[in-house]
Backbone as a chain_set.jsonl record, in Angstrom:
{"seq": "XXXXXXXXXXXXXXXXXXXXXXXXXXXXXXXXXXXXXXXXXXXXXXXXXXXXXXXXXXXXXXXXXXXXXXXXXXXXXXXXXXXXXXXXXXXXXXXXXXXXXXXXXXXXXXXXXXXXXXXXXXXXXXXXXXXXXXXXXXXXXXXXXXXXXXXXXXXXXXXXXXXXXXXXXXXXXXXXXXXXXXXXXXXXXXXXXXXXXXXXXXXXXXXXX", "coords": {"N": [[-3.533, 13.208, -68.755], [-4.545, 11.332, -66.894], [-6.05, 12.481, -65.15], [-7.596, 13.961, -66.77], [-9.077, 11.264, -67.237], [-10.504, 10.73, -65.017], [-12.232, 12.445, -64.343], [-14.426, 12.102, -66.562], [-15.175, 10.129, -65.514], [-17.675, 7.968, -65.031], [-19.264, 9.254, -66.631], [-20.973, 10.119, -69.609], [-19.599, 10.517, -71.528], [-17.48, 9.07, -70.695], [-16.32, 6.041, -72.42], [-15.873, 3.91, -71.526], [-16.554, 2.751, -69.009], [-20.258, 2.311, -67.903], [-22.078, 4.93, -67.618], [-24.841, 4.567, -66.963], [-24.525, 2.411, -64.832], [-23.602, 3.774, -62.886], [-24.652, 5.838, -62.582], [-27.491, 4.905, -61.157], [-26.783, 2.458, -60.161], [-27.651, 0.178, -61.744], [-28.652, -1.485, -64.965], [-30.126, -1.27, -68.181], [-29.573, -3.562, -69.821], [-27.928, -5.204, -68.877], [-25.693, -7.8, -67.774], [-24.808, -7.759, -70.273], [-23.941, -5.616, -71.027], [-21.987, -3.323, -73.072], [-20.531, -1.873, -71.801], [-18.579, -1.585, -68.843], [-19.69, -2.261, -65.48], [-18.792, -1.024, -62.547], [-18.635, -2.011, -59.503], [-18.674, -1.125, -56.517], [-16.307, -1.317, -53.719], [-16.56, 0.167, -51.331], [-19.252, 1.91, -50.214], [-21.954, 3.904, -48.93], [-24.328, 3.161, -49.746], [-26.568, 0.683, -50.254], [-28.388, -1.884, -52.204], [-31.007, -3.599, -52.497], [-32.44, -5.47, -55.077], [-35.609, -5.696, -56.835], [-37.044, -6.09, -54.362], [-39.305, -5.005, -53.305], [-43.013, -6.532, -54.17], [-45.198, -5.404, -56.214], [-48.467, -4.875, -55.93], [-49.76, -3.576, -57.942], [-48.791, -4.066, -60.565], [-49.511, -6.497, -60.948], [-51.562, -8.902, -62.765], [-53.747, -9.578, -61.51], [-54.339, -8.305, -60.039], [-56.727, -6.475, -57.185], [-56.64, -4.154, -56.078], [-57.914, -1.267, -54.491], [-56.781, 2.704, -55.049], [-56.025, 3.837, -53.001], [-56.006, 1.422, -51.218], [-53.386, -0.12, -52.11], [-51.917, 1.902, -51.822], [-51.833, 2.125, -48.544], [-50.908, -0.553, -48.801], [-48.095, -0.353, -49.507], [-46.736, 1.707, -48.029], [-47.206, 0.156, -45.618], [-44.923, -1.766, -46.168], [-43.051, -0.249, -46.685], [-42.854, 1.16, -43.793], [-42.032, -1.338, -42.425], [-39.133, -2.003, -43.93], [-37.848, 0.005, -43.419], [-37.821, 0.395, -40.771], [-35.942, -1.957, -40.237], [-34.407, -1.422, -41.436], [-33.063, 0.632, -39.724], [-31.768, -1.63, -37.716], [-29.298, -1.862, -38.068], [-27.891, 0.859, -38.469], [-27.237, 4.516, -38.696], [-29.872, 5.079, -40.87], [-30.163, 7.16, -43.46], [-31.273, 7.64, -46.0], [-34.342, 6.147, -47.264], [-35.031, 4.259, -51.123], [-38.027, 3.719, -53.066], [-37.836, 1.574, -55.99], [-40.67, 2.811, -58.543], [-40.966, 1.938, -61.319], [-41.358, -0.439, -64.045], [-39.777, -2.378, -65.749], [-37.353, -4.382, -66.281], [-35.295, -4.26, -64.862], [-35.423, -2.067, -63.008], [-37.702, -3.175, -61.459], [-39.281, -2.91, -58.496], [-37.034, -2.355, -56.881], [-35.106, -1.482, -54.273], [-33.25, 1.096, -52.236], [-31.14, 1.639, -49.594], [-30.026, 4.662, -47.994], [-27.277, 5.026, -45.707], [-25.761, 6.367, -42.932], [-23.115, 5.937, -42.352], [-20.142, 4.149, -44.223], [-19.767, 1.778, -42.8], [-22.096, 0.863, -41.921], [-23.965, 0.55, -43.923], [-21.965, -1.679, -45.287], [-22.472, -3.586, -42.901], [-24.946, -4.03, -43.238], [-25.357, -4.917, -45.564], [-23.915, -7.697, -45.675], [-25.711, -9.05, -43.713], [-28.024, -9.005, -44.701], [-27.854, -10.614, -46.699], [-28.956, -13.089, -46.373], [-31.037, -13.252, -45.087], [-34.569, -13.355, -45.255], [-37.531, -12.29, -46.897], [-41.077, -11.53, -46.781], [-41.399, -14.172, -47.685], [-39.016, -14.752, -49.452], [-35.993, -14.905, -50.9], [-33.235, -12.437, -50.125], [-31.73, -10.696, -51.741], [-28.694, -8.459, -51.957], [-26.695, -5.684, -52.837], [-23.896, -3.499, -52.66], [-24.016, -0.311, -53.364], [-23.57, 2.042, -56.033], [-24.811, 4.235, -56.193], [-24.996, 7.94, -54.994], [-26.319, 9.797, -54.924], [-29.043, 10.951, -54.983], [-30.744, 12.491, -56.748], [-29.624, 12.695, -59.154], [-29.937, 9.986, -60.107], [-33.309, 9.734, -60.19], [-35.71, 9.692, -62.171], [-36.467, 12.891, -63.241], [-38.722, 14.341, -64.404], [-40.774, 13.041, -63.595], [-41.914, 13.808, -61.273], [-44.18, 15.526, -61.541], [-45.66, 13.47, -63.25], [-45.014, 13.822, -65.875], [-43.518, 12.056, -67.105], [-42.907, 10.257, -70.093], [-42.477, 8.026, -70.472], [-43.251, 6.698, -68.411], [-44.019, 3.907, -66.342], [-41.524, 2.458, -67.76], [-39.276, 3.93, -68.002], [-35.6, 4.369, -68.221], [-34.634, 5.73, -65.962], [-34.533, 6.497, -62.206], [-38.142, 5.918, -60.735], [-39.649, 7.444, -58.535], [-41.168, 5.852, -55.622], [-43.047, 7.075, -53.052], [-43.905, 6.833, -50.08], [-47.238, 7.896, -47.818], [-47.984, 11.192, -46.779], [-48.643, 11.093, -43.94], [-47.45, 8.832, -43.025], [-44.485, 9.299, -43.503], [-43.983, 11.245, -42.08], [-44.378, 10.452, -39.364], [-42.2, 8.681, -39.424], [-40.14, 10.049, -39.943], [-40.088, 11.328, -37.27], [-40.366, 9.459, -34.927], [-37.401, 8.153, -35.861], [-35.615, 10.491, -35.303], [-36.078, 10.847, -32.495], [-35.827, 8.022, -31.304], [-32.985, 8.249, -32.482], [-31.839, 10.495, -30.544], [-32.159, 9.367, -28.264], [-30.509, 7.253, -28.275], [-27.889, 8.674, -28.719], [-25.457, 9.62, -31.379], [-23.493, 7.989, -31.503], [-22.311, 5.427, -33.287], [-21.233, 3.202, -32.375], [-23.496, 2.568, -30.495], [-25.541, 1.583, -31.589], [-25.944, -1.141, -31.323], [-27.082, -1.673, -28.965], [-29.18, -0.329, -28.407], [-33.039, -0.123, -28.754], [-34.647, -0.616, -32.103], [-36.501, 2.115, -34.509], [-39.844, 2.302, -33.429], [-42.698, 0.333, -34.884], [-44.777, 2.888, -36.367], [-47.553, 1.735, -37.419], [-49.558, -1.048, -37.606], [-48.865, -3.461, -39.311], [-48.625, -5.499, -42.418]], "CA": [[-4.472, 12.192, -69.221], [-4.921, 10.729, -65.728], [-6.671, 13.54, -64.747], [-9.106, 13.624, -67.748], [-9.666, 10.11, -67.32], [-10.604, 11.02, -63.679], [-13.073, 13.669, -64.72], [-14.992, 11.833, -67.369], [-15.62, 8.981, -65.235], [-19.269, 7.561, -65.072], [-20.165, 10.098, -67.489], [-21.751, 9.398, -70.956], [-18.07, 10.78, -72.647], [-16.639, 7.468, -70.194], [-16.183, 5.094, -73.407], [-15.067, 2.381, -70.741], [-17.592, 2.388, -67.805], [-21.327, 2.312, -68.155], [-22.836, 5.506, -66.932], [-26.236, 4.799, -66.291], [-24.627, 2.444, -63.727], [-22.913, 4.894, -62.357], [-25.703, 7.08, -61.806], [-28.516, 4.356, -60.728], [-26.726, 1.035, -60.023], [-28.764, -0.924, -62.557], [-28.112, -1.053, -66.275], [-31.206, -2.032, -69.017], [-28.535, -4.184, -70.466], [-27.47, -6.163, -67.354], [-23.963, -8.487, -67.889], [-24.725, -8.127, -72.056], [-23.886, -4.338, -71.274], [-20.864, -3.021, -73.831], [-19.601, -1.155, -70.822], [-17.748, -2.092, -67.592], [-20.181, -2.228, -64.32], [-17.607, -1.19, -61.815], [-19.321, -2.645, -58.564], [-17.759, -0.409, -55.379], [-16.003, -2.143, -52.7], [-17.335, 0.169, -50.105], [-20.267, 2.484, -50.106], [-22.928, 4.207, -48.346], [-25.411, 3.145, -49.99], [-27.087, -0.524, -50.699], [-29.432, -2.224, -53.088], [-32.432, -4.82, -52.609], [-32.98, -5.613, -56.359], [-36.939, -6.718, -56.901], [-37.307, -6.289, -53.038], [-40.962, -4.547, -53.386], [-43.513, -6.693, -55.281], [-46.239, -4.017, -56.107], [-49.784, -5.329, -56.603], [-50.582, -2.769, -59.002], [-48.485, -4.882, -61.505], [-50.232, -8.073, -60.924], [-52.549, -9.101, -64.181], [-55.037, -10.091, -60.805], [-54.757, -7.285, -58.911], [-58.173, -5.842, -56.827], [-57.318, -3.187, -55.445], [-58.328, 0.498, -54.859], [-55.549, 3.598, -55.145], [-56.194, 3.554, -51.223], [-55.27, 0.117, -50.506], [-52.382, 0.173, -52.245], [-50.795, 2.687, -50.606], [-51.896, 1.524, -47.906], [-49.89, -2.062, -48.972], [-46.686, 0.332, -49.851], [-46.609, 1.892, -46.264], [-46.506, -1.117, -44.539], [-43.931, -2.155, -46.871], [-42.277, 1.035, -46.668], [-42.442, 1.234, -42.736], [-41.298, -2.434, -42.283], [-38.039, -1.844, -44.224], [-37.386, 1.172, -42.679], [-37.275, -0.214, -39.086], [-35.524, -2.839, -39.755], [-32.427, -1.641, -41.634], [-32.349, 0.749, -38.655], [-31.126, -2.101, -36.908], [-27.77, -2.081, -38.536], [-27.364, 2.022, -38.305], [-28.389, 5.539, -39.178], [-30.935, 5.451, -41.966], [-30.76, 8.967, -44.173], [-32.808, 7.488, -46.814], [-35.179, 4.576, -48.296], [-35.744, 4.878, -52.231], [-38.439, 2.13, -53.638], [-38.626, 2.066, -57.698], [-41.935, 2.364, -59.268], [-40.233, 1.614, -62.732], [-41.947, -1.397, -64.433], [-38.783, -2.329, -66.071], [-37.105, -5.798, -65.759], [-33.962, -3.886, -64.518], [-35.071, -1.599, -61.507], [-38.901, -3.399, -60.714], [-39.228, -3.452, -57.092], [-35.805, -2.137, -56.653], [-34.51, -0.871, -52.925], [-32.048, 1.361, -52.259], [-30.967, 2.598, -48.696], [-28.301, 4.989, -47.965], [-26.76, 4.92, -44.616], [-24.612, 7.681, -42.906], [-21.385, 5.487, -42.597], [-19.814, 3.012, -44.748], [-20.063, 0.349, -42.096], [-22.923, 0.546, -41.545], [-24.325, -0.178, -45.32], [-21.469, -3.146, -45.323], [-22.986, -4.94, -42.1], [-26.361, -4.603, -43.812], [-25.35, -5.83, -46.703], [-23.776, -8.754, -45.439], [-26.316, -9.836, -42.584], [-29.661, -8.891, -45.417], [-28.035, -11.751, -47.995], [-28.543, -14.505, -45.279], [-32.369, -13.177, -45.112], [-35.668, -13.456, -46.391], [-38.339, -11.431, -47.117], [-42.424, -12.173, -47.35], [-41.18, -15.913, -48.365], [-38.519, -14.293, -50.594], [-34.69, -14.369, -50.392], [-33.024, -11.535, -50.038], [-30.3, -10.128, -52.531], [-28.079, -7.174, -51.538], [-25.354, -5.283, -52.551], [-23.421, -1.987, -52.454], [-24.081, 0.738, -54.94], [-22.578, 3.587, -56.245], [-25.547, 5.589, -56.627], [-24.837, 8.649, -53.704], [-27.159, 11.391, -55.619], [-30.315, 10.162, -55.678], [-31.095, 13.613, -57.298], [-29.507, 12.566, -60.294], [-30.681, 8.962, -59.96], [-34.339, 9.79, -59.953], [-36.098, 11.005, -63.492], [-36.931, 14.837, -63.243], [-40.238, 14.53, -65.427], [-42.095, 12.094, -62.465], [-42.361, 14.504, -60.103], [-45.303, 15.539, -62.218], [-46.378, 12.436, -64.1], [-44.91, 14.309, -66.639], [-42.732, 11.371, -67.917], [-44.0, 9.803, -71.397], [-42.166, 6.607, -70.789], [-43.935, 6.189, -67.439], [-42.7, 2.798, -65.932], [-40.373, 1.527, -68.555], [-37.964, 4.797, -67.791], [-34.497, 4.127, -67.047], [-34.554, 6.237, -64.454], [-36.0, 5.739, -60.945], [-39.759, 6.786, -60.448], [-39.415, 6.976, -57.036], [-43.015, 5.385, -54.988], [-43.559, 7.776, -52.21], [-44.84, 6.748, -48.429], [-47.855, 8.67, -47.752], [-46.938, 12.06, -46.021], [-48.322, 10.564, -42.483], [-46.33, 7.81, -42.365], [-42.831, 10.329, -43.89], [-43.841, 12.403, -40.782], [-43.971, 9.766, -38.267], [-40.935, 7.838, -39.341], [-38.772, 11.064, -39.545], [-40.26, 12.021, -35.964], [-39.643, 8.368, -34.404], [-36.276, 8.477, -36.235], [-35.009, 11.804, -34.439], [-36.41, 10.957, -31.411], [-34.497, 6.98, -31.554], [-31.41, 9.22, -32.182], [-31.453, 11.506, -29.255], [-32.056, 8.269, -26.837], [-29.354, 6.444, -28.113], [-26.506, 9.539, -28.687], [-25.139, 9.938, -32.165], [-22.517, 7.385, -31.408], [-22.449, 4.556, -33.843], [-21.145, 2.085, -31.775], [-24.605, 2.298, -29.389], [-26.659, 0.965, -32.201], [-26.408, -2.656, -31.098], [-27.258, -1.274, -27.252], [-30.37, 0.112, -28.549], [-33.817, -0.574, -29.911], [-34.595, 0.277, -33.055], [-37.552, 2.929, -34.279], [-41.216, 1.639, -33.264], [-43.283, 0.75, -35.861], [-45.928, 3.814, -36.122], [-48.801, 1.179, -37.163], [-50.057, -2.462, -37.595], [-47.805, -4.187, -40.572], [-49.051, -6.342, -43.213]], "C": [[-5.22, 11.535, -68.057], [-6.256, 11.507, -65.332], [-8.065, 13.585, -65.852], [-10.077, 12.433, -67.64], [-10.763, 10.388, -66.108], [-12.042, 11.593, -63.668], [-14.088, 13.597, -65.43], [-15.318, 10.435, -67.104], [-17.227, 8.21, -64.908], [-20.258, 8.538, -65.778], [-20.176, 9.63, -68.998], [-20.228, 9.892, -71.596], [-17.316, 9.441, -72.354], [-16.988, 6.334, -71.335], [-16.128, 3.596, -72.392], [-16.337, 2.27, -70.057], [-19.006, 2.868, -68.286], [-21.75, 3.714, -67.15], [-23.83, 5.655, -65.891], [-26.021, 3.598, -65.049], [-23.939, 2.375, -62.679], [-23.83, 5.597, -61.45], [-26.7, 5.961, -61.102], [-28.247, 2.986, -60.2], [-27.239, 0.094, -60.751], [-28.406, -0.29, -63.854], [-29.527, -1.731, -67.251], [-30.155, -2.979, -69.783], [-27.931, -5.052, -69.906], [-25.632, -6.66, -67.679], [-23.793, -8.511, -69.676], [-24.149, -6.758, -72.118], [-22.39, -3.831, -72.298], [-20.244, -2.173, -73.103], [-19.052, -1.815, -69.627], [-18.787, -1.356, -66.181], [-19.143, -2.036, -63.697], [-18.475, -1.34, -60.165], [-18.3, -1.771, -57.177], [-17.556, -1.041, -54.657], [-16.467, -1.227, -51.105], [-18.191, 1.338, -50.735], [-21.247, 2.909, -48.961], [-24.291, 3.999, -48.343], [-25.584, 1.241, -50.587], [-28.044, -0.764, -51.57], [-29.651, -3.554, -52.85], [-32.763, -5.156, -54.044], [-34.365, -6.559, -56.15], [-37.726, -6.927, -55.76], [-39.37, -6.406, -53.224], [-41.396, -5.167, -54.6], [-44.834, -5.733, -54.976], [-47.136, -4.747, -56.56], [-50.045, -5.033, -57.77], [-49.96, -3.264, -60.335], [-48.755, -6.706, -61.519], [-51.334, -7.713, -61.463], [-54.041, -8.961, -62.571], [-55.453, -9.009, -59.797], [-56.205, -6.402, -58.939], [-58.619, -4.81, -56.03], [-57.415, -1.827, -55.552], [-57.136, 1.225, -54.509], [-55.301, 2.959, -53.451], [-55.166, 2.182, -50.537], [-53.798, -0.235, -50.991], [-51.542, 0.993, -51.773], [-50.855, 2.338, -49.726], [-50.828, 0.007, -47.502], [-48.533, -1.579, -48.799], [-46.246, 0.718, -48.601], [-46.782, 0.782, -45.461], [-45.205, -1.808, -44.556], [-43.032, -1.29, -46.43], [-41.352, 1.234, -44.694], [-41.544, -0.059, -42.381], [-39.463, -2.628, -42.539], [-37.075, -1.019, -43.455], [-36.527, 1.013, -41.447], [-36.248, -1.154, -39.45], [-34.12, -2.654, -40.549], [-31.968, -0.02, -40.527], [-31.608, 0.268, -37.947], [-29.73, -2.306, -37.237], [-27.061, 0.034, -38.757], [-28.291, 3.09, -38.583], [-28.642, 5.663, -40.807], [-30.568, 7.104, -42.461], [-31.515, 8.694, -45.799], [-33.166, 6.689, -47.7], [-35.333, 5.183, -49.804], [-36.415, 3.318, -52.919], [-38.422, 2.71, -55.48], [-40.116, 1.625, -57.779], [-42.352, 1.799, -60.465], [-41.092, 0.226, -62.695], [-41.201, -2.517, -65.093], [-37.948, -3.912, -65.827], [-35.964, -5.583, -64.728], [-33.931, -2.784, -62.925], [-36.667, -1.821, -61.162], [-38.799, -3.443, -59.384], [-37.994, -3.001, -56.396], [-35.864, -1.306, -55.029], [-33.555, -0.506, -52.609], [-32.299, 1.631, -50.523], [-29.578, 3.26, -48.353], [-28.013, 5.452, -46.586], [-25.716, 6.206, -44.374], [-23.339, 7.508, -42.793], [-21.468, 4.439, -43.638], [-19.883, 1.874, -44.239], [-20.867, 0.208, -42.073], [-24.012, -0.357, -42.765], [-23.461, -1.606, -45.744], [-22.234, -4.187, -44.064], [-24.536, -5.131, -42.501], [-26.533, -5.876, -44.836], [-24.858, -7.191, -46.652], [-24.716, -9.384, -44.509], [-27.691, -10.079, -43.834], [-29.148, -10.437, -46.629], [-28.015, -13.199, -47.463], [-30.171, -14.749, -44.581], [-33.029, -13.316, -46.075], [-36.578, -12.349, -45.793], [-39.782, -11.776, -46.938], [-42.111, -13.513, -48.659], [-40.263, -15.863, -49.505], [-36.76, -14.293, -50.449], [-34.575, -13.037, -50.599], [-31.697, -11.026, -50.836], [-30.176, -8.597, -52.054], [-27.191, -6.953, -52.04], [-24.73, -4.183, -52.288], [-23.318, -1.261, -53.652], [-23.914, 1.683, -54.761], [-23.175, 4.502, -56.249], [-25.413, 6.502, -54.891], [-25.932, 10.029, -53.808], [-28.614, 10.547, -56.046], [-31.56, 11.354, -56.704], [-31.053, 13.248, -58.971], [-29.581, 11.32, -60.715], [-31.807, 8.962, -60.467], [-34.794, 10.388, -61.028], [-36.668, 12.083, -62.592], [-37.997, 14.888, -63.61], [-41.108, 13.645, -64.627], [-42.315, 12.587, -61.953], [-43.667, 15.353, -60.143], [-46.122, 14.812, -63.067], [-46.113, 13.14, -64.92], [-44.144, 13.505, -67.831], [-43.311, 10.58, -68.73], [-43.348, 7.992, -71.192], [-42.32, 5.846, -69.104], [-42.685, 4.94, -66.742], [-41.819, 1.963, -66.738], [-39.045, 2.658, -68.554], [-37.07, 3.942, -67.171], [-34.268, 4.697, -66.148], [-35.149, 6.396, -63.525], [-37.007, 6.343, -61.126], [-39.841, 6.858, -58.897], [-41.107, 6.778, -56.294], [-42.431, 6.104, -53.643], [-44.611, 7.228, -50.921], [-45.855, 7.552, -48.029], [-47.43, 10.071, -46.55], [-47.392, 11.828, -44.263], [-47.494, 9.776, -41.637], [-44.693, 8.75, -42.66], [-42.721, 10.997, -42.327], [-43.522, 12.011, -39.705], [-42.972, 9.187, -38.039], [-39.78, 8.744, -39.452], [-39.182, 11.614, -37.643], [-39.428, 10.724, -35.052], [-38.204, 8.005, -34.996], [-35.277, 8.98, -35.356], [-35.035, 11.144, -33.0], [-35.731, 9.138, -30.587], [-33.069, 7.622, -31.279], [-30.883, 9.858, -31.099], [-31.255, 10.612, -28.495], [-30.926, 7.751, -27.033], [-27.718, 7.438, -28.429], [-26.272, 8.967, -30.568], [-23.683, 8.655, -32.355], [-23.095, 5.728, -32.491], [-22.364, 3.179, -33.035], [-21.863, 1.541, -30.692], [-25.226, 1.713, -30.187], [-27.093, -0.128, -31.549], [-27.397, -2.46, -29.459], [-28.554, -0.553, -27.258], [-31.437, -0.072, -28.907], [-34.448, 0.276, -31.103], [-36.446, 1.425, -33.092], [-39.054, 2.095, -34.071], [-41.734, 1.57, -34.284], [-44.786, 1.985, -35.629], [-47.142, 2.882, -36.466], [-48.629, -0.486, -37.287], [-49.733, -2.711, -39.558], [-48.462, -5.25, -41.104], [-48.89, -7.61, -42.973]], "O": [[-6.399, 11.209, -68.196], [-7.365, 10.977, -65.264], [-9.234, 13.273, -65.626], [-11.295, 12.414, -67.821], [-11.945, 10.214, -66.405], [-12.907, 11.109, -62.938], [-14.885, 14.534, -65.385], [-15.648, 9.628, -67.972], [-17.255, 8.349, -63.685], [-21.477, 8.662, -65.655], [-19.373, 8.806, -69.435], [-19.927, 9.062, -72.454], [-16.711, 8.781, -73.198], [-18.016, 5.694, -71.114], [-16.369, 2.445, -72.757], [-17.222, 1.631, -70.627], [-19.004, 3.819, -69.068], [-21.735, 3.531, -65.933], [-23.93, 6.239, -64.811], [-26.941, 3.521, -64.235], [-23.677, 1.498, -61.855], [-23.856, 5.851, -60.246], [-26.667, 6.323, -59.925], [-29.191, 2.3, -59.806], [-27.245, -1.018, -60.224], [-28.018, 0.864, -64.033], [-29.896, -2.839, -66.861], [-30.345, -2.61, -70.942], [-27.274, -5.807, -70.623], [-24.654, -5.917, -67.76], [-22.898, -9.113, -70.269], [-23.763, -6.475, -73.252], [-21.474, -4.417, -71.721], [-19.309, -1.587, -73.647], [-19.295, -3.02, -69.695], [-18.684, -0.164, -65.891], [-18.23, -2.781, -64.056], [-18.973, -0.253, -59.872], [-17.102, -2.048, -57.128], [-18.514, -1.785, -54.451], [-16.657, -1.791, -50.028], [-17.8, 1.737, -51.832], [-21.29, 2.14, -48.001], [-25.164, 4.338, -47.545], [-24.702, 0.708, -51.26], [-28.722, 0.231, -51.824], [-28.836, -4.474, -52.933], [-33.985, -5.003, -54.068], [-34.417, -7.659, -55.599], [-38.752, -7.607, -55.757], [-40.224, -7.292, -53.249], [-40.907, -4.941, -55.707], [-45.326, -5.423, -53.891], [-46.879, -5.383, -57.582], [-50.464, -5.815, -58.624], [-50.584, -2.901, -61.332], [-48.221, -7.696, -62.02], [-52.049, -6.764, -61.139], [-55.082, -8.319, -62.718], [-56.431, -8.865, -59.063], [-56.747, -5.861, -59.902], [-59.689, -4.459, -55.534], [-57.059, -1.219, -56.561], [-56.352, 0.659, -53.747], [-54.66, 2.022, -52.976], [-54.183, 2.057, -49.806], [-53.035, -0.659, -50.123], [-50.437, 0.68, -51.329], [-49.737, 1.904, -49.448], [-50.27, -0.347, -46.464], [-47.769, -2.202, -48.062], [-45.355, 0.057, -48.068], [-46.185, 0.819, -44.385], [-44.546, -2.271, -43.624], [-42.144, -1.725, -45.696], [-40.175, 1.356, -44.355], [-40.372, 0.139, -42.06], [-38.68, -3.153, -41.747], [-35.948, -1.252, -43.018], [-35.362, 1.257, -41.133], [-35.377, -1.05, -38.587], [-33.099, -3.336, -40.452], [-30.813, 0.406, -40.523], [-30.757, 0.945, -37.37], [-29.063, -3.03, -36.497], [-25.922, 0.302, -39.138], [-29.514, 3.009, -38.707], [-27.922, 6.143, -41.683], [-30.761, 8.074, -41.728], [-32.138, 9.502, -46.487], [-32.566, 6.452, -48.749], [-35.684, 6.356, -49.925], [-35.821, 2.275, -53.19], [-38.812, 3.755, -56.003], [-40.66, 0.61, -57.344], [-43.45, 1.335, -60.771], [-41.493, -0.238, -61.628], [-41.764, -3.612, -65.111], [-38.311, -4.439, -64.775], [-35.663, -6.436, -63.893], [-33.034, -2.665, -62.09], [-37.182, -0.853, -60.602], [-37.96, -4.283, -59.056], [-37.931, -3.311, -55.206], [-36.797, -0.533, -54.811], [-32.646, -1.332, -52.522], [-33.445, 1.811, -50.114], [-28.455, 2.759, -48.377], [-28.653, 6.462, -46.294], [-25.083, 6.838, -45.219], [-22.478, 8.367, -42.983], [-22.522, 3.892, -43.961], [-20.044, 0.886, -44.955], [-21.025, -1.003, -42.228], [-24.603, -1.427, -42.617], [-24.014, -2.508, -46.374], [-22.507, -5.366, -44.289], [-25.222, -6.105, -42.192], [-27.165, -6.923, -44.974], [-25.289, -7.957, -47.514], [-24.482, -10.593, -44.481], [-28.28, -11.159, -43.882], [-29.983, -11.12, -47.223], [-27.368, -14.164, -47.87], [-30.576, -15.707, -43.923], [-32.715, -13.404, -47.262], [-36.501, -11.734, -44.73], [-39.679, -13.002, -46.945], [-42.417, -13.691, -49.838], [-40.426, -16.624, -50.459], [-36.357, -13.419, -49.682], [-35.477, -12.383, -51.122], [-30.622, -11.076, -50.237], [-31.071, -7.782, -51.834], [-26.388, -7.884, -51.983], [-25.239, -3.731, -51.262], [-22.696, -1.529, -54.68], [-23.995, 2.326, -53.714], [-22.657, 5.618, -56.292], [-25.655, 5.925, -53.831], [-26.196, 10.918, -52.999], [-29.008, 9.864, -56.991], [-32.687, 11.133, -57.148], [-31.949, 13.399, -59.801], [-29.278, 11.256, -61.907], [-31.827, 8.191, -61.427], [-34.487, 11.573, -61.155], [-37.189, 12.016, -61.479], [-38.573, 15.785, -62.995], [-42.26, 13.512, -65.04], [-43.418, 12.209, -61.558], [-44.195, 15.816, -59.133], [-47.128, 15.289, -63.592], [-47.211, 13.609, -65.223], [-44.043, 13.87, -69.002], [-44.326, 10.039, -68.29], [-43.813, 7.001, -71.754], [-41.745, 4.838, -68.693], [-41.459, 4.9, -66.632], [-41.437, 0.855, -66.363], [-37.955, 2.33, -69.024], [-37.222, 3.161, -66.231], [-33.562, 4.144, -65.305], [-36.371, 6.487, -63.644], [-36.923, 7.419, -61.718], [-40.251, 5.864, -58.299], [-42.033, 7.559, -56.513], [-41.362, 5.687, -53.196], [-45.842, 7.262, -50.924], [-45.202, 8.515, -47.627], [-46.659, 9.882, -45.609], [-46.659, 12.282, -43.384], [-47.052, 9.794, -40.488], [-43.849, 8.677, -41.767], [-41.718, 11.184, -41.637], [-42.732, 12.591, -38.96], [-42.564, 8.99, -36.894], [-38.638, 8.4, -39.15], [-38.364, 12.262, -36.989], [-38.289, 10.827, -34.597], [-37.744, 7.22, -34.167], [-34.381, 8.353, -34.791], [-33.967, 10.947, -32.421], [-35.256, 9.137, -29.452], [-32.318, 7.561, -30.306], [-29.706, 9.814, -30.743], [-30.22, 10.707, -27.835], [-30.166, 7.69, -26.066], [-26.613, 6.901, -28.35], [-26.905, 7.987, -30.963], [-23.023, 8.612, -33.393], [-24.159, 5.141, -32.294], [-23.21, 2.285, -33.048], [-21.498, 0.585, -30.007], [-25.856, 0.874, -29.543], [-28.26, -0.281, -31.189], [-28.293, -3.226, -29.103], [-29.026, -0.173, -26.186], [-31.2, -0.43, -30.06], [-34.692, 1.483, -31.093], [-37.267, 1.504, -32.178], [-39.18, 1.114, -34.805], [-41.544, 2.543, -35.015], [-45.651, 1.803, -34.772], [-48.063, 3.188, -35.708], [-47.555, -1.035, -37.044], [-50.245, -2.257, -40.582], [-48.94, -6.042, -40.293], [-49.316, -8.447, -43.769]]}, "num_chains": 1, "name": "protein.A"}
């Protein structure tokens, strides 16, 4: 029985624990949910809930595709660098979801467990563009099975009210530069975790919002 239990855990057969946040950290259902959030005590991975506010959902918003991305990559790079400073980065995910439950949402997943705990404790003591900062540690490790399947073509009919991430995309100059300055961070400072603090983190590639 142990063993079954084991096996059928964060999956839709799990009667007890909530799946979906299992798979995504976030539930459309929040603390009203009829399942059991099980919140991980350590992880690799963190969450910003609401971090990114996106123009393109402001009633007032004026601007063109362009500038918006534009807004997102600054956004995008900014984050980036700066939860370098607590370890190695393997990868930012912003939601594009519209959703009350993953708007704005920020995940990053780190290559140790420490390194996502000293984030997460130093980021809930920050602010943001005049914003506190909420953090915590989430279970999601697959951002494969995180991420709807049907966005990767605008193919999804329930656009931004999906429960599952839409993931917003950095334009591929800035992806290129921040995996190059990345690598090239890495080599200077050795692979050793415990150089982080002894190092500076990646440059920003441009001029930040």
């Amino acid at each position: 029985m142990a063993n079954f239990l084991a096996s059928i855990f964060g999956t839709e057969l799990d009667k007890v624990n909530c799946s979906f946040y299992f798979k995504i950290g976030a539930c459309r259902h929040g603390d009203r949910c009829s399942r059991k959030h099980v919140k991980p005590s350590y992880s690799q991975t963190i969450l910003m809930p609401n971090l990114y506010q996106n123009p393109a959902y402001d009633p007032k918003n004026r601007m063109n595709p362009s500038q918006l991305q534009n807004h997102f990559d600054a956004f995008y790079e900014d984050i980036w660098c700066e939860l370098c400073k607590y370890g190695e980065l393997e990868e930012l995910v912003v939601c594009d979801n519209n959703n009350d439950h993953l708007i704005g949402n920020v995940y990053a997943r780190f290559k140790y467990e420490e390194s996502a705990q000293k984030a997460c404790d130093e980021l809930n003591s920050r602010w943001y563009a005049a914003r506190p900062i909420y953090c915590e540690l989430s279970p999601v490790t697959d951002f494969r099975e995180a991420c709807c399947r049907l966005n990767s073509g605008e193919g999804c009919v329930r656009g931004g009210f999906c429960n599952f991430i839409h993931r917003k995309n950095p334009s591929e100059e800035l992806d290129r530069d921040l995996t190059l300055s990345t690598k090239k961070w890495l080599k200077q400072r050795g692979r050793d975790e415990r150089s982080v603090s002894r190092s500076p983190t990646p440059e920003p590639t441009r001029r930040r919002f």
